[in-house]
C-alpha positions as CSV (number, residue, x, y, z in Angstrom):
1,X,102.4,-75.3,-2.2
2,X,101.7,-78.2,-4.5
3,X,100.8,-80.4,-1.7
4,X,98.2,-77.9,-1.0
5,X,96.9,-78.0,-4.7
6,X,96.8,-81.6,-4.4
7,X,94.4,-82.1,-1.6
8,X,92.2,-79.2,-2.3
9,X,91.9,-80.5,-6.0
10,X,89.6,-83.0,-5.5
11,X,87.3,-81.5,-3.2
12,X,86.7,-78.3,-5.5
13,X,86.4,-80.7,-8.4
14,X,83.2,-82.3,-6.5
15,X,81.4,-79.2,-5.2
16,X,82.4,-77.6,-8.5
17,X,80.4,-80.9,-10.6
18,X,77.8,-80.9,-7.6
19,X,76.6,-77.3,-8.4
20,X,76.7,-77.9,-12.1
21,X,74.5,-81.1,-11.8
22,X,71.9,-79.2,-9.7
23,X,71.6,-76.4,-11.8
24,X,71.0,-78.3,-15.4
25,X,67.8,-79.9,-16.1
26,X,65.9,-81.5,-18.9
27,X,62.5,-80.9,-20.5
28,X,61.0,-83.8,-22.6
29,X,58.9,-83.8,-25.3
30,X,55.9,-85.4,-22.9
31,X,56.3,-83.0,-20.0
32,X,56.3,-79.7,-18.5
33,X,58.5,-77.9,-16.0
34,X,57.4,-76.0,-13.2
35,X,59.7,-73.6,-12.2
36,X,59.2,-72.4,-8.6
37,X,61.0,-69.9,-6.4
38,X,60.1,-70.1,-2.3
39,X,57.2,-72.4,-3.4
40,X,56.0,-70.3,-5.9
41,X,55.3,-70.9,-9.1
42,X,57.5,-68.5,-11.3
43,X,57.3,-70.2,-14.6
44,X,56.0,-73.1,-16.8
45,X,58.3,-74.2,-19.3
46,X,57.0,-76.2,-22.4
47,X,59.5,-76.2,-25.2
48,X,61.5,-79.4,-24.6
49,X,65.4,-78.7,-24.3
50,X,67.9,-78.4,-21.7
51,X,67.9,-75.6,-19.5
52,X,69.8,-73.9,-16.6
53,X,68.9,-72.3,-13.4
54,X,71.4,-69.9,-11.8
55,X,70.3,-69.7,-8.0
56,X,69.9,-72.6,-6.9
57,X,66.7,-71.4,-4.4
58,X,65.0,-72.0,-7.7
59,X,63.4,-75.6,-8.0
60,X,61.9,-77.2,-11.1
61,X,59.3,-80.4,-10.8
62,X,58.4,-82.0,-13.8
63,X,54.8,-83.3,-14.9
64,X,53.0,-84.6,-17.7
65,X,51.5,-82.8,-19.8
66,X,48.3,-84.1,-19.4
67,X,48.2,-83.1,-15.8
68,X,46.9,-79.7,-14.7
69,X,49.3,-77.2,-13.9
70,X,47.3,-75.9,-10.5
């Protein structure tokens, strides 16, 4: 049993801190976030701080803010 725990430690550990990395991002001070679902945008996000997204269908691109939004 601890064999098992062993060699399905580290594998967990890396989807576990894959998920986690693709679900936190970052807005700056100097840009904006588009959050899109299915190519959509859903929301724009302005106030700089760090953020989550739970599904990760959801995709974020960040831009300027000096470029237009559309």
């Amino acid at each position: 049993m601890k064999r098992l725990l062993k060699t399905l430690a580290l594998p967990i550990i890396v989807v576990v801190g894959f998920v986690v990395v693709a679900a936190v991002y970052i807005v700056d001070v100097r840009e904006r976030v588009l959050v899109m679902r299915f190519g959509e945008v859903v929301e724009v996000r302005e106030t700089p701080a760090s953020m989550s997204k739970c599904p990760l269908s959801i995709r974020s691109s960040a831009m300027t803010r000096g470029s237009s939004v559309f």
